[in-house]
Every structure is written in C-alpha cells, then in structure tokens.
N, C-alpha and C positions, 0 to 999 in steps of 0.2 A: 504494500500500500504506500510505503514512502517511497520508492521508485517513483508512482503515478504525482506525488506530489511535487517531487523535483523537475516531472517532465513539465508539470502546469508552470509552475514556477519560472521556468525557464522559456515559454512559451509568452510568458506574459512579461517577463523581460526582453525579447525579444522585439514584441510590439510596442513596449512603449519607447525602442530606439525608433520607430519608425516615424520619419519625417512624416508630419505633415500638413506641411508649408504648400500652398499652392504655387506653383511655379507654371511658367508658361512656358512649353516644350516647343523643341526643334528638330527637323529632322536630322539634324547629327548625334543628338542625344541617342544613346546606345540603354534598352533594359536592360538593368540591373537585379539581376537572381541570386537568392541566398540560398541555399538547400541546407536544411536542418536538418532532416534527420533521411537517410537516404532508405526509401524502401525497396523490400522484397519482396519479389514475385517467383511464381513456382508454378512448376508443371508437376503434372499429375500421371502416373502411369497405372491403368489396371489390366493384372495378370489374371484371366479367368484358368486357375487348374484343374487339372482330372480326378484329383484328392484334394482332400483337403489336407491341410498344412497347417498344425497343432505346434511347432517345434519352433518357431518365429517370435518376435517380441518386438516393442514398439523400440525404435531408431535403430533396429539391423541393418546391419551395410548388406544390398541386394546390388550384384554388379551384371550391366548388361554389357554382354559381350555381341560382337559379330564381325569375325574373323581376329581382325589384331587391335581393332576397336576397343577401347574399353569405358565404361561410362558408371560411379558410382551416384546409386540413389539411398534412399532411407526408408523403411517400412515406417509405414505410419500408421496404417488402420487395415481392415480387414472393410471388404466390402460389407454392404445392410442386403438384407434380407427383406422382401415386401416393399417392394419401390415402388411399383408400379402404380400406379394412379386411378381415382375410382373415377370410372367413367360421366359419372354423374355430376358430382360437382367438382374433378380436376384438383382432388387435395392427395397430397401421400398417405396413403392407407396405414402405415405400419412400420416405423425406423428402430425399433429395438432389437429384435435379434442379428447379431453378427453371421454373415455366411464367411465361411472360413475355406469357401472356393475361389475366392475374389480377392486378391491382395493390393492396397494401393501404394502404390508408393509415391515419392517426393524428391523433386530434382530440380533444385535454383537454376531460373532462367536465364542470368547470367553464365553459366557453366555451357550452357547449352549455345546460345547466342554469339558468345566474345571467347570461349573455351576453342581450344586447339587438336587437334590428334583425334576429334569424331567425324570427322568429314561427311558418314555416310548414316552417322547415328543421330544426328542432329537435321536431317531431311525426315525425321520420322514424327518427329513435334508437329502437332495441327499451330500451334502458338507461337513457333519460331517462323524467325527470319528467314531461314532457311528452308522451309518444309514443301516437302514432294508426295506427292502418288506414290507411291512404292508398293510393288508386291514383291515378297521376299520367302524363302522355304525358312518354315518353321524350326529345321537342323541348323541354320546359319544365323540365327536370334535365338540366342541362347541368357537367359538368367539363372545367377549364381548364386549361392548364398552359401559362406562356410566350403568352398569347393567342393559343392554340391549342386549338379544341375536342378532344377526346379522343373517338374514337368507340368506344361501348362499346353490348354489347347486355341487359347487366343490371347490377344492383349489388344490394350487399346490407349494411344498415343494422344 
C-alpha cells in the first residue's frame, strides 16, 4: 500500500512542475514529452495439449523452440473452463474451473518486436510488427519445459 502512495505522491509532484503559463506557440516550437513511468505490454500464447499437464507452476520458464530459434516465455495460468457465451444474453457462462489442457503463457513484446536471433518466431505474433500467415508442421514448433517436450495438438499466437 505504500508503494501506491509514493506513486501518487510522485505523480502529483510531477504536475505541479507543470507550466502553466499561456504562451503563444510557433511552429518551431518542438513537443516536449516526459515518460514517467515506461509500460509493459505482452503477448499471450495458448498451448491446447493432448493431456493434461498437473507438473507446471505459475512463472515456469516454457521455451519455444523451432529449429535453432529459441524464445523464452513464463506460464502464467492455465486456461478457464466454460467460456463460451450464452446465446441469449452474450455474458460468460462460467470462469471458475481451470482446464489444465490449455496453458497460457507470457512473453514481453519488446523481446519479441526489438529482440534478435527469432527471425522466424516473431512472424508468429498476430501483435507484432513482424507477423505473417504461417503454416508450419507441428514437429518443427516445438515447446519445452525442464527439457521436456510438451505434447500439444494446437496453439495459438
């Protein structure tokens, strides 16, 4: 809770440096941007498997490999169970049981966007800069965890 105070704190010190004198602009005048506090953004990976996967825990390194590619994420949750929507009035039916066929994971989009050595892993993001159509055989996308393949029958980028 004092973290949150220190951010207001400091939030409200901020604003009260802010000029604000009327001046009358020109077009040589250049915007001036402060960045306070720089955010994160993140992609999301879900691994539909053929089992379920009991042996996993939240922030395990799950590494996606394809060929000499290599790309590490973080388990983060397990898919929900009962998503689907009631016809009627358009609400989610059901978000409490975990399905433990569904892995999601988590990978900063900076890693993926400004990152080096994925050339061909980074066209696979619907949210990158980079991203392509790809069809690819299921043996040459390969996810790891503990140098242990992961058997899974789809994913989705």
């Amino acid at each position: 809770m004092q973290e949150d105070k220190n951010y207001q704190d400091d939030v409200i010190d901020l604003i009260k440096e802010l000029d604000t004198d009327f001046k009358e602009s020109s077009e040589d005048e250049k915007t001036s941007v402060k960045i306070v506090q720089k955010q994160k953004t993140y992609f999301w990976v879900r691994i539909f498997l053929k089992d379920e996967m009991n042996d996993i825990e939240v922030n395990d390194e799950v590494i996606i490999k394809y060929y000499d590619e290599e790309l590490e994420t973080k388990f983060i949750s397990y898919g929900k169970k009962g998503l689907e929507t009631d016809s009627e009035t358009d609400n989610i039916t059901d978000l409490k049981e975990d399905n433990k066929k569904v892995l999601c994971l988590m990978v900063d989009s900076d890693l993926i966007n400004k990152g080096e050595d994925i050339d061909f892993l980074r066209t696979l993001f619907k949210g990158s800069i980079y991203y392509e159509e790809t069809l690819i055989k299921r043996s040459e996308l390969l996810f790891v965890k503990d140098g242990r393949n992961i058997e899974y029958y789809d994913c989705d980028f």
